[in-house]
C-alpha angles and dihedrals in degrees: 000000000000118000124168137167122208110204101232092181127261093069091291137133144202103210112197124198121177083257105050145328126241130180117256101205099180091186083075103021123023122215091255087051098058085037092067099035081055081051102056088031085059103051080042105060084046091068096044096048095047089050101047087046081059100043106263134128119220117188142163082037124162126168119192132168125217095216121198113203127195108252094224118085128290072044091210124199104269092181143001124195112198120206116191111189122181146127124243139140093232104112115264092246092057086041089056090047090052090047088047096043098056088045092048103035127009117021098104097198088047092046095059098050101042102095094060111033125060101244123195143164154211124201116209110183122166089350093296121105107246093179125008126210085329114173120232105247089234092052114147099354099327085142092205119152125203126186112193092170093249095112099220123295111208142039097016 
């Protein structure tokens, strides 16, 4: 992988990728901003991805993450509580392994900061909480792997 930005002025920034460019403009999102955003985009294409390989259909779907920093500088990410929130008609355990899957496995940007953030997580589906403020297994060093046979979804 190749990645490169190019300062155009005005705190903003062309980041460029092998696959496309997009402007970085820091005055309206910060770096950690979009950091964190790459983070949950990341676990939630996962489950899209997982679901539609089996079949299943997952809308009105949003994903967001309640972040705790440390106050002293370089201000790192302490904790990071993941909700997923969506509708589908796959079955709520299968809808936890994909989840799990994508935080223990195959989620690229989790997995590199799981062992050493707190990650948690909260699972929404058809407006009735199917796991709340659950921990990953591999949390902070836990160096647990798990295989379910998906092969990872995203962020190959």
């Amino acid at each position: 992988m190749n990645v490169s930005v190019e300062y155009l002025g005005e705190k903003k920034f062309k980041a460029n990728t092998t696959k496309s460019s997009y402007i970085l403009d820091c005055k309206e999102i910060t770096p950690v901003e979009y950091f964190a955003t790459g983070i949950i985009g990341c676990t939630g294409i996962d489950l899209v991805m997982m679901a539609e390989k089996d079949g299943y259909v997952i809308s009105n779907y949003k994903v967001s993450a309640e972040i705790e920093r440390s106050t002293d500088v370089p201000m790192k990410f302490v904790s990071m509580h993941i909700i997923y929130d969506f509708e589908g008609s796959l079955d709520p355990q299968k809808a936890k392994r994909y989840i799990l899957s994508s935080l223990e496995s195959y989620c690229t940007t989790v997995n590199s900061i799981r062992d050493s953030v707190k990650i948690s997580y909260t699972i929404i589906q058809n407006g009735e909480k199917i796991a709340d403020h659950a921990s990953i297994a591999s949390g902070q060093g836990g160096g647990v792997s798990l295989d379910d046979g998906f092969g990872g979804a995203c962020c190959s």
